[in-house]
C-alpha positions as CSV (number, residue, x, y, z in Angstrom):
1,X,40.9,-46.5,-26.8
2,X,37.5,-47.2,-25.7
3,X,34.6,-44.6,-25.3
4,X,34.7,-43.8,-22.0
5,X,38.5,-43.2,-22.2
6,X,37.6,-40.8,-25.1
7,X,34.9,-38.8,-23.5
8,X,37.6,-37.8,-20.2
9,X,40.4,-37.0,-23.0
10,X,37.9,-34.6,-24.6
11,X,36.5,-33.4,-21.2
12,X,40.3,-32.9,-19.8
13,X,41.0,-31.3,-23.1
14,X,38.3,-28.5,-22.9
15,X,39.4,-28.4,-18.9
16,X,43.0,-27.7,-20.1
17,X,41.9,-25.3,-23.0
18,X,39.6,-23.3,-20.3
19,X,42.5,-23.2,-17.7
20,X,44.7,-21.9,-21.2
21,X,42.4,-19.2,-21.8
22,X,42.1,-17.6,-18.2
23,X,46.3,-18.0,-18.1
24,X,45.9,-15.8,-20.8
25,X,43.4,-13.6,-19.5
26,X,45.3,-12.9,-16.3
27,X,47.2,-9.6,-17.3
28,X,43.7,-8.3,-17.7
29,X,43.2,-8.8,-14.1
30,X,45.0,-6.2,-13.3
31,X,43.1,-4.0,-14.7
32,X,44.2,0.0,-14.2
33,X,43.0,1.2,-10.8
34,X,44.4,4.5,-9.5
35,X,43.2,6.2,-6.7
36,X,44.1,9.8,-5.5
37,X,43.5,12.1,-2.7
38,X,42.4,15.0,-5.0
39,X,44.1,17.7,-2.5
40,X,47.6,17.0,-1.7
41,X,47.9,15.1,-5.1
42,X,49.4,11.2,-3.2
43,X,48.9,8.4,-5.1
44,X,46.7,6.0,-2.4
45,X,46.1,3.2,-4.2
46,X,47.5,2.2,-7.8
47,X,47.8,-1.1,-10.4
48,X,49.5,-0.1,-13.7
49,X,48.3,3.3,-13.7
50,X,50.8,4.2,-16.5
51,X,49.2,1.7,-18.8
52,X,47.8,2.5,-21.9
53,X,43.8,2.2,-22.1
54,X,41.2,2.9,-24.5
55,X,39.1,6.1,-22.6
56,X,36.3,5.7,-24.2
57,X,33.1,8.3,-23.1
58,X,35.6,9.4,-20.3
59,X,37.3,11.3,-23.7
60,X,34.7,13.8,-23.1
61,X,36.2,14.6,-19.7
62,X,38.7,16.4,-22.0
63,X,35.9,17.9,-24.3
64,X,34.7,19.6,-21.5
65,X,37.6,21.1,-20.3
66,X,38.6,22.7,-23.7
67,X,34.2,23.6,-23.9
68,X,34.8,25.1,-20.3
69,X,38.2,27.3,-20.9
70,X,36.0,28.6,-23.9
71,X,33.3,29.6,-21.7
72,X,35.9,31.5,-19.6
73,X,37.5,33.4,-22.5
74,X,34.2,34.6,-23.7
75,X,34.5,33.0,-27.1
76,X,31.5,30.9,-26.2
77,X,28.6,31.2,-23.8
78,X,26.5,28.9,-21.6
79,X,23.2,30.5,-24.2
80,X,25.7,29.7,-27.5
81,X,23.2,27.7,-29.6
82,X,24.2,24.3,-30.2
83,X,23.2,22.4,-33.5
84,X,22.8,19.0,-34.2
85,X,24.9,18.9,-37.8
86,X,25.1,16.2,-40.5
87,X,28.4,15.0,-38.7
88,X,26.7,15.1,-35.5
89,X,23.9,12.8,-36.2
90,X,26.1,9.9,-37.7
91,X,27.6,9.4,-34.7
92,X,27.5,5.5,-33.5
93,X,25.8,4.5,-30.5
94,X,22.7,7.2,-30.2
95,X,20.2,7.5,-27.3
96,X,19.4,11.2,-27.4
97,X,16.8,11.0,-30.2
98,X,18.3,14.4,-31.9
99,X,17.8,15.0,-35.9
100,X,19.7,17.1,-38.1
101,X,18.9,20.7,-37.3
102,X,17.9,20.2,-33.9
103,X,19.4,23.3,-31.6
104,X,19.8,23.5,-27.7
105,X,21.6,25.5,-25.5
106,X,25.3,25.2,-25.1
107,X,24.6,24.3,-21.5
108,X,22.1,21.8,-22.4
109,X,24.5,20.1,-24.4
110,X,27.1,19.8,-21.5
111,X,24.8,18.1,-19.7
112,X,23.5,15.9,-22.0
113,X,27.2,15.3,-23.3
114,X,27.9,14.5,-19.6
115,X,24.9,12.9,-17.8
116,X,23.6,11.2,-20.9
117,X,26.7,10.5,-22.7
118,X,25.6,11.6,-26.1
119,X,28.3,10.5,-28.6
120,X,26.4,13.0,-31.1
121,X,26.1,16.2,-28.6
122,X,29.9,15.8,-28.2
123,X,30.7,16.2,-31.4
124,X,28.1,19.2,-32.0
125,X,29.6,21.2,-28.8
126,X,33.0,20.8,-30.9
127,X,32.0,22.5,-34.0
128,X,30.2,25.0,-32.2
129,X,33.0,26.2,-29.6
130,X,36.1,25.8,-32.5
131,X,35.6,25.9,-37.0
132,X,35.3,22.1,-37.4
133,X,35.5,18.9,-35.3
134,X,39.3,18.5,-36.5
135,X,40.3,22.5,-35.0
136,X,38.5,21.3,-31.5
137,X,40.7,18.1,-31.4
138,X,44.0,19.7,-31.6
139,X,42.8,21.9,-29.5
140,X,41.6,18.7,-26.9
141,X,45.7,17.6,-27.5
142,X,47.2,21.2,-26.9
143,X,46.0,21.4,-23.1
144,X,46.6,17.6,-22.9
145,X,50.1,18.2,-23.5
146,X,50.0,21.6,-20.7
147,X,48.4,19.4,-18.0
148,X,51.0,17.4,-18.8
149,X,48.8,14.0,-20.0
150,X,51.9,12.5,-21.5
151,X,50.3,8.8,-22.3
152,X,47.3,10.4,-23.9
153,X,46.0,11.2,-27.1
154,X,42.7,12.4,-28.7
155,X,41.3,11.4,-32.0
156,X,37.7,12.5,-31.3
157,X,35.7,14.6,-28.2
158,X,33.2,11.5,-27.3
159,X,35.3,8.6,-27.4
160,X,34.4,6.0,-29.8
161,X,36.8,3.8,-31.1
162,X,39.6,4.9,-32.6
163,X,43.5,3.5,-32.3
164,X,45.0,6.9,-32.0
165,X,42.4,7.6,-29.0
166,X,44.3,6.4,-25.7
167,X,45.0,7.6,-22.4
168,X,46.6,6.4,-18.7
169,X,44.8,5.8,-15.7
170,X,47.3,8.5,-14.3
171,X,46.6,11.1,-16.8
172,X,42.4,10.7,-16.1
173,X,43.3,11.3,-12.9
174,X,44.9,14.6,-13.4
175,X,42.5,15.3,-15.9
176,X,39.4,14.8,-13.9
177,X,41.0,16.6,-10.7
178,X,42.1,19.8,-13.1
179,X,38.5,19.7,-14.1
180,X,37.4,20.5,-10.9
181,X,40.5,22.7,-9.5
182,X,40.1,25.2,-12.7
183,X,36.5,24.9,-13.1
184,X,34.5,24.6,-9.9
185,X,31.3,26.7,-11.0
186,X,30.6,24.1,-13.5
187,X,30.6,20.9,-11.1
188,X,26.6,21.2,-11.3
189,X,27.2,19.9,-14.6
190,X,28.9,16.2,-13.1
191,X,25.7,15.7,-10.4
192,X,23.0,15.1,-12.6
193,X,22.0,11.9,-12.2
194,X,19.9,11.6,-15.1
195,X,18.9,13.7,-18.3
196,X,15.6,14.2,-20.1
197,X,15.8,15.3,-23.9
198,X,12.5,16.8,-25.1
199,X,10.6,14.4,-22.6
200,X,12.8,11.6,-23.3
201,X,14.9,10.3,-20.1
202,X,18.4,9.3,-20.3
203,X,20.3,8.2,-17.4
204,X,23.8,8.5,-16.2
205,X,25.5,5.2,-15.9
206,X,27.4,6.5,-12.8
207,X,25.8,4.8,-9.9
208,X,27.3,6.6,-7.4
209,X,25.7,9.4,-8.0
210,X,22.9,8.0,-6.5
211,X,24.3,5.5,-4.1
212,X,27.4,6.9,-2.8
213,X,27.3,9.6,-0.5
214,X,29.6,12.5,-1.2
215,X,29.7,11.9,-5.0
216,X,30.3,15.0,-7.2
217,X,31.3,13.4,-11.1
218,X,32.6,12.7,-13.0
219,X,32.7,10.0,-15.8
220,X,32.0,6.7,-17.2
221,X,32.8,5.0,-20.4
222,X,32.6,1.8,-22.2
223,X,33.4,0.1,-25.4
224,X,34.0,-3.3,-26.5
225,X,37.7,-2.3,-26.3
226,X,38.4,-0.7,-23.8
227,X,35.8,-2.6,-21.2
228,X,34.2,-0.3,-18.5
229,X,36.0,2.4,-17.2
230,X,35.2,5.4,-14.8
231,X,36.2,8.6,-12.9
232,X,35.1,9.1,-10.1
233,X,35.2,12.0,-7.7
234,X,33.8,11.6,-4.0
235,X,34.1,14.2,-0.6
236,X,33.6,13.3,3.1
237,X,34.2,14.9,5.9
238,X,36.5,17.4,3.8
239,X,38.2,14.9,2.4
240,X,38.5,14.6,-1.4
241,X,39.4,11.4,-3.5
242,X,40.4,10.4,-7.1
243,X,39.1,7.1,-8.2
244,X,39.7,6.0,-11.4
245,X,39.1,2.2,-12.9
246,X,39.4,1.4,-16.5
247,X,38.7,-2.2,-17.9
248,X,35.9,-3.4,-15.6
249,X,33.5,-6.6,-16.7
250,X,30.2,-5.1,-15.8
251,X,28.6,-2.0,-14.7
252,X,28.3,-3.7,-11.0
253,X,32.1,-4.2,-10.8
254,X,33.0,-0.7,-12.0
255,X,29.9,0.5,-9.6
256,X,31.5,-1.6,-6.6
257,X,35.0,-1.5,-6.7
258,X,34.9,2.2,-7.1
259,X,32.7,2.5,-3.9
260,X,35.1,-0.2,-2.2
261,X,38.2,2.0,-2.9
262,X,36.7,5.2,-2.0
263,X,35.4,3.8,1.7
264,X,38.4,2.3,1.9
265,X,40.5,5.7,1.1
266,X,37.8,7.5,2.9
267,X,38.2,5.6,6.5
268,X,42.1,5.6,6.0
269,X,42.8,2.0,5.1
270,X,44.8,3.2,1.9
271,X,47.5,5.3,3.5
272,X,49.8,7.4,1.4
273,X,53.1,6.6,0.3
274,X,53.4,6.1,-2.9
275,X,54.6,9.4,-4.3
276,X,52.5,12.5,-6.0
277,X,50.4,11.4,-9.1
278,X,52.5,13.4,-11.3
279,X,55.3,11.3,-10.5
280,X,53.7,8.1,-11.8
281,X,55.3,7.3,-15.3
282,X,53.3,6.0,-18.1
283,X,54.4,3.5,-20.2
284,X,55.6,4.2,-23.5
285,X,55.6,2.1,-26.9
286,X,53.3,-0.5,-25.7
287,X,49.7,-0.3,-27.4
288,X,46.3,-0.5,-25.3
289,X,44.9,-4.1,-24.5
290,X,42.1,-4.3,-26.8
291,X,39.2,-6.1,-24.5
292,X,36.9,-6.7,-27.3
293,X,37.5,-10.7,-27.3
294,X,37.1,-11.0,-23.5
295,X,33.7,-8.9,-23.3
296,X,31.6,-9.0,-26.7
297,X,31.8,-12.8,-28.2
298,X,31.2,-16.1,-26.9
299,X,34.3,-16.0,-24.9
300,X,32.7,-13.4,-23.0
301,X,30.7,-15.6,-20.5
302,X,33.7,-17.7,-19.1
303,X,36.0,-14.0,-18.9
304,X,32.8,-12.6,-16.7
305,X,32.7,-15.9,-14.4
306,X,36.4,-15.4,-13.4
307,X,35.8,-11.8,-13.0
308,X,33.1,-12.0,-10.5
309,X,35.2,-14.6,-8.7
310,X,37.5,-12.1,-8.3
311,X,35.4,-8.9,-7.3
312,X,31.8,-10.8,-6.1
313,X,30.8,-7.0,-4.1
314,X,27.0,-7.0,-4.8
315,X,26.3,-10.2,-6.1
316,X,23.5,-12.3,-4.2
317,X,25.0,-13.3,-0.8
318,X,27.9,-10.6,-1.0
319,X,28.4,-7.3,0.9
320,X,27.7,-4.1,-1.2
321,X,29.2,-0.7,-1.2
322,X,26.8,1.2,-2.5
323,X,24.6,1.6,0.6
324,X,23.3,4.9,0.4
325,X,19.6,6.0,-0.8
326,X,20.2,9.4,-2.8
327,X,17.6,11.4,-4.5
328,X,18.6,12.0,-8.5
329,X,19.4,15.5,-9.8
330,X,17.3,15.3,-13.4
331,X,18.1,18.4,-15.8
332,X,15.4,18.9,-18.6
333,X,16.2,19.8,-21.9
334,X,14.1,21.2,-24.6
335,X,15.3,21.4,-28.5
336,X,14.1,23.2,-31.2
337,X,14.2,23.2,-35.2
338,X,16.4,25.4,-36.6
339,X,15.0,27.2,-38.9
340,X,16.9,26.7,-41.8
341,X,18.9,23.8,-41.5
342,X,20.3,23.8,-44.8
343,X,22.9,26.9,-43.4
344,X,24.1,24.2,-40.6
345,X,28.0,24.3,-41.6
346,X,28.8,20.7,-42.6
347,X,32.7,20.1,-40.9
348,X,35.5,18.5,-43.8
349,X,36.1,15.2,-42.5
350,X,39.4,13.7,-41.4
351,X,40.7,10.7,-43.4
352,X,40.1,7.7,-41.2
């Protein structure tokens, strides 16, 4: 075989083995998308909302709800300090800047659990609404089970990677809409656009917030595993709709397509028919795609480039959906020592 013949063998090979890959990809194009009018409860828009998914940060949707029926019940209160423990701080994935001992106020730490996403705030709102960080998750899995979640399961209140941590497009979506239902004098705590922490700004990967009028919440989340994901929760013209994506590439596809869907439900081009959300059934016995290989190694690139083939909204030359020019909502937030840290109750840890 001569050299020339070689050289289109190896190039046809690497076409063939690229072509492979993305035939194995494809599932992952149909990525969980739900979307909801939030008041009569019809499913507008939906691909394999009954799937199981890694939630990621969108976990502390469910945080807090259980942090919010405490409120109501008077076992907590929105002045109920809140203290950075050992567990807290050894938390992965950090941006707040907190140390051991540091104490803010239980409505601080909503909003920086929200707005900022703080992995360790999550867990420090958990040990001080319930004994230990274990008592607060069953209690995260009891009103799963009365809202009727049935694909989900909590491991932990802020997300982070854990198999036994999984949810449904469809049960985010009843999640985030009970949220607001049950709880509308806390939906200041879903507009923030952007936290700052003792001087320190931290801002809310939710783009909408600021680009897409309407926008009240709620969450975003991303790991390696579970890809971007996001609920969202917009109002126009009295009308109010569910969108929820899990799985996205990049922040400018989850930012996009959920602005694309919620125009699109918005000016009645996704017409109701497909039943009530509740009705949707989650699938059962199947574990959730682990996106780790398609979005953090060197597979990564060729995964993105089909992705923004598929959904190009935003990119240079391409129509955007996120149009509008909103001024942020920025909550401040001051911490103090406590002033004796030693006494900080340090939570028995769960085997792994």
């Amino acid at each position: 075989m001569t050299k020339s013949m070689n050289r289109m063998v190896r190039r046809s090979s690497k076409g063939l083995a690229l072509i492979a890959s993305l035939f194995l990809w494809a599932p992952a194009h149909a990525t969980p998308v739900l979307v909801v009018d939030a008041d009569s409860h019809q499913v507008l828009y939906q691909e394999d909302a009954g799937a199981p998914w890694y939630p990621a940060s969108t976990t502390k949707l469910m945080t807090a709800f259980v942090v919010f029926e405490a409120l109501r019940s008077g076992e907590v209160t929105l002045t109920t300090p809140v203290t950075m423990t050992r567990n807290a701080t050894k938390q992965a994935f950090l941006e707040s800047g907190l140390t051991f001992g540091r104490t803010m106020t239980l409505e601080d730490a909503l909003f920086a659990m929200i707005t900022a996403s703080a992995n360790d705030v999550a867990v420090a709102l958990a040990e001080a609404v319930a004994p230990d960080e274990t008592s607060f998750v069953r209690k995260m899995n009891e009103a799963a089970t009365r809202l009727g979640l049935t694909g989900t399961h909590f491991s932990n209140p802020n997300g982070l990677f854990d198999r036994q941590n999984y949810t449904t497009a469809r049960d985010l979506a009843i999640l985030g809409m009970e949220v607001d239902r049950m709880f509308p004098e806390y939906r200041r705590f879903f507009l923030a656009s952007a936290v700052t922490i003792d001087g320190k700004e931290i801002k809310s990967n939710n783009l909408l917030l600021t680009r897409f009028n309407g926008t009240i919440g709620m969450k975003t989340g991303f790991l390696c595993a579970s890809g971007r994901n996001i609920v969202g929760l917009a109002t126009r013209n009295g009308k109010r709709v569910m969108v929820v994506i899990l799985g996205a590439t990049t922040e400018r596809e989850r930012n996009e397509r959920s602005a694309q869907y919620l125009t699109q439900a918005f000016e009645g081009r996704l017409p109701s028919g497909a039943g009530l959300v509740n009705n949707l059934q989650n699938q059962t016995g199947v574990a959730p795609q682990d996106m780790r290989t398609r979005l953090c190694t060197d597979q990564s690139a060729a995964y993105e480039a089909s992705r923004n083939a598929l959904y190009p909204m935003g990119l240079p030359g391409n129509e955007s959906y996120l149009r509008d020019e909103i001024p942020g909502q920025v909550h401040a937030i001051s911490t103090r020592a406590n002033e004796n840290p030693a006494d900080v109750p340090i939570p028995v840890q769960r085997p792994s």
